[in-house]
N, C-alpha and C positions, 0 to 999 in steps of 0.2 A: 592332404594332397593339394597342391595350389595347382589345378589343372589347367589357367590360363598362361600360365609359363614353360606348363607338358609341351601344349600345342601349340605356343607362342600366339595367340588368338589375341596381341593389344588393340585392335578396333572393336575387339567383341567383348559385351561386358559378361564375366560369366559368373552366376549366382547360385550358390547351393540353398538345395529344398530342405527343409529342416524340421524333422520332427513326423509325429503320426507312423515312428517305424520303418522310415525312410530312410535309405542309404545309398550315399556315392550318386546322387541324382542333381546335375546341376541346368540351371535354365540360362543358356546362350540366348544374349538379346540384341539387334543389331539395328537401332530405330526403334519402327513399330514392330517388328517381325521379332518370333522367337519359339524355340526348341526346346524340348530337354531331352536329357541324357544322361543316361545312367550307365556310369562305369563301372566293368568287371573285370576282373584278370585272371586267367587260363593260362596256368604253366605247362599245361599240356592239353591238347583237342584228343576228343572223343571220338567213336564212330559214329555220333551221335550228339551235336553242339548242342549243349542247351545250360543256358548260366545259370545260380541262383538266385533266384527272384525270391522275394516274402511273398505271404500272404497280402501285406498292406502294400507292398508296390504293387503288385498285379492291381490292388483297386485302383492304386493311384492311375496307374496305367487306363485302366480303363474309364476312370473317371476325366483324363483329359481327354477320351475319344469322342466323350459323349458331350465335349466344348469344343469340338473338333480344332483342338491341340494334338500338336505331336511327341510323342517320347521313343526316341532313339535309343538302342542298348550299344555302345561301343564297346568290344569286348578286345581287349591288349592279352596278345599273346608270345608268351615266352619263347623266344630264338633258341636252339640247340647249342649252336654253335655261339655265340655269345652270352648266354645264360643271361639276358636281362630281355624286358618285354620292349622288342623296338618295332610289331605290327602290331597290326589293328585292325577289324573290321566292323561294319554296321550290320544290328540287326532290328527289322521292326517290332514292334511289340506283342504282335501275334507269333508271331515266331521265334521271339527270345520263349516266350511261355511255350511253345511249344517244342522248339531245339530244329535242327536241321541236322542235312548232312556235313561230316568234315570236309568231303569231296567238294560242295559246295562253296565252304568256307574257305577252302583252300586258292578256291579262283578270287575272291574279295579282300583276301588280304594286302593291306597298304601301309607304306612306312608314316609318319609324324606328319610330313609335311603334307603329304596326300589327303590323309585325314583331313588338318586346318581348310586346306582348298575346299573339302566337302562341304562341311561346316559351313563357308564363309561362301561359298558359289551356290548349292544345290537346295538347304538345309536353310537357308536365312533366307 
């Protein structure tokens, strides 16, 4: 997945984490500042959001809390009516491991371009 052409992100350089077990985990860097992010996709929400993490992300995960780094879970979710994943929302890392509500999820949902604004205003 070339995710910096998903989001169209050409001022953000964006680099996949690689290896140790690791998956769909990539680090947005914009200067000195930077994120990661691990992307999942939900063709359908739960009563109950919660994506699959490993074992070895969650450490990862928590091994960047304890550098006070951030890892982001952007989770792409499949449209009914167009059958391809055109939203998205953020979850932080305590809460991807732990899921939430759909009810919740359902007010955070944002199209492509929303997302990149996050990324590049909020997140960098």
């Amino acid at each position: 997945m070339n995710v910096s052409n998903l989001l169209q992100l050409e001022d953000i350089v964006v680099t996949a984490v690689q290896g140790y077990g690791l998956h769909d985990i990539y680090k947005y860097s914009k200067g000195q500042q930077s994120v990661y992010i691990k992307h999942v996709f939900m063709p359908k929400l739960q009563e109950i959001v919660k994506p699959e993490i490993t074992t070895e992300e969650i450490d990862f995960l928590r091994s960047l809390d304890s550098m006070y780094q951030y890892c982001y879970v952007l989770v792409y979710v499949k449209c009914k009516q167009t059958g391809r994943f055109d939203t998205a929302f953020f979850m932080d890392d305590g809460e991807a491991i732990k899921g939430t509500s759909k009810s919740d999820v359902s007010q955070r949902l944002a199209d492509f371009q929303e997302i990149a604004k996050i990324i590049r205003n909020v997140l960098l």
